[in-house]
Phi, psi and omega in degrees: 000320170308314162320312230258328198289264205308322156304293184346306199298273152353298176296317193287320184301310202291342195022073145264031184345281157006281205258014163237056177212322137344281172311298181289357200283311173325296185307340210255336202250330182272326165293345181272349170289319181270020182037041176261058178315309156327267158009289172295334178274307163313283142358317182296298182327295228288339225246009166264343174273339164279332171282328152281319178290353173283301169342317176288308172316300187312298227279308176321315184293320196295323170325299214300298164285334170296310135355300180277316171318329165307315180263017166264011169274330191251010160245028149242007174271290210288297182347303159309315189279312159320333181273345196253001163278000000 
């Protein structure tokens, strides 16, 4: 159990948001094995909360990239529109 506690640790420093969403998803199926419900609900929060910040994280690149698609569509409109006059 200490391995997976020291990945954890690791993924989150590392923001592998992915593969620490992974781990606690684990850690969270072993504490429930072990009938440690309290553990297991924490280790749950934690592993909803990693998941809105990947989320969050996704919708920034995508902003990120739509933006530049935008503004390389509108220096080839005008580019176009410059040529034809």
């Amino acid at each position: 159990m200490s391995y997976l506690l020291i990945s954890e640790a690791d993924f989150k420093r590392l923001e592998m948001y992915q593969s620490l969403q992974d781990v606690q998803y684990l850690i969270s199926v072993v504490y429930h094995n072990m009938g440690r419900v309290k553990e297991r609900d924490e280790m749950a929060e934690r592993y909803m909360e990693n998941q809105a910040k990947q989320k969050e994280l996704e919708a920034i690149v995508v902003e990120d990239e739509l933006q530049q698609i935008f503004q390389v569509i509108s220096l080839a409109g005008a580019a176009i529109a410059d040529q034809t006059v």
